[in-house]
C-alpha positions, 0 to 999 in steps of 0.5 A: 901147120907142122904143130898139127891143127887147133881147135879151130881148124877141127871145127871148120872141118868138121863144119866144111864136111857136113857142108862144103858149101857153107858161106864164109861168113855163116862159117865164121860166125859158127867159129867165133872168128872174123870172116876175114880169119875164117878165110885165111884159116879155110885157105891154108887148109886147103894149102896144106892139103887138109881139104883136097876138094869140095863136091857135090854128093849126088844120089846115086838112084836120082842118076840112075846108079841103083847099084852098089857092087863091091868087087874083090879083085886078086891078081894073077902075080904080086909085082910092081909092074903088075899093080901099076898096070892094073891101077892105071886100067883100073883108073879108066873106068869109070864106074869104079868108084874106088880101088883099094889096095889090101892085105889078106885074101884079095889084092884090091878092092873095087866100089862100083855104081852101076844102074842094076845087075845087068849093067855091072853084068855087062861091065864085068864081061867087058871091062873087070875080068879084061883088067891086066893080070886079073887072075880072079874077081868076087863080086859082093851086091850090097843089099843096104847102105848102112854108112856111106862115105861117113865124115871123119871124126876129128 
C-alpha cells in the first residue's frame, strides 16, 4: 500500500471505527464491492497495520470506573534510562489508560479509571508517586467527557 489509501480503504475505515463489528457482507455492500473484495481489502488493512486491533468499548461507569483522572507526571531527571524505566512500570498498571510522552511543563501524561476519588487515592499512594524517577505528579479530575476517544477523520 506504499501509493497510500484509496477511496475505498477510507471508507472501510471509517465504517470499521463507527463499527468493528460490522459483518463483511453488510460492509461490502455499504462499499459497493463484492464481499469477496471487501475482505481482501479489510485484510490487507490489518496487514499493513492500518487496523492494529478491534475491541469492545465498555462503559466505564457500567464496570464501576466512574472516574476519569488525568495525571501530569514530571520526572526527577531527563535520560533514556530513566523514561524507559518509567514506561515499563508505568505499563504494569493497569488502571493507567495511556501514557504520553510530551513536551512543555510535564514529561508525561497519565489517563487513569479508577471507581471514584478514594480509589485513585489509594493508587496514587501506592503506585504513581512509587513509579522510577517520579519527582512531581499533577492530578486533573475530569468533571465531563466532551470527546472521548473520537474517530480519526480520514
Amino acid at each position: 500500500m506504499a501509493d497510500g489509501l484509496d477511496k475505498i480503504d477510507r471508507k472501510i475505515l471509517r465504517l470499521l471505527q463507527a463499527d468493528g463489528r460490522m459483518a463483511n457482507a453488510d460492509l461490502a455492500q455499504a462499499v459497493n464491492v463484492s464481499a469477496a473484495t471487501c475482505h481482501r481489502r479489510t485484510q490487507r488493512l490489518v496487514e499493513a497495520g492500518y487496523i492494529r486491533t478491534v475491541r469492545a468499548v465498555l462503559d466505564p461507569d457500567k464496570v464501576d470506573l466512574g472516574a476519569l483522572v488525568v495525571v501530569g507526571v514530571v520526572l526527577d531527571r531527563s535520560t533514556p534510562e530513566s523514561f524507559a524505566a518509567f514506561e515499563r512500570a508505568a505499563r504494569e498498571i493497569p488502571a493507567i489508560l495511556d501514557c504520553h510522552l510530551v513536551a512543555g511543563d510535564f514529561d508525561y501524561f497519565l489517563k487513569i479509571r479508577v471507581r471514584d476519588m478514594a480509589d485513585f487515592n489509594r493508587l496514587h499512594a501506592a503506585k504513581l508517586i512509587a513509579l522510577p524517577s517520579v519527582r512531581q505528579t499533577r492530578t486533573f479530575f475530569v468533571m465531563k467527557n466532551v470527546i472521548d476517544n473520537a474517530p480519526f477523520d480520514i
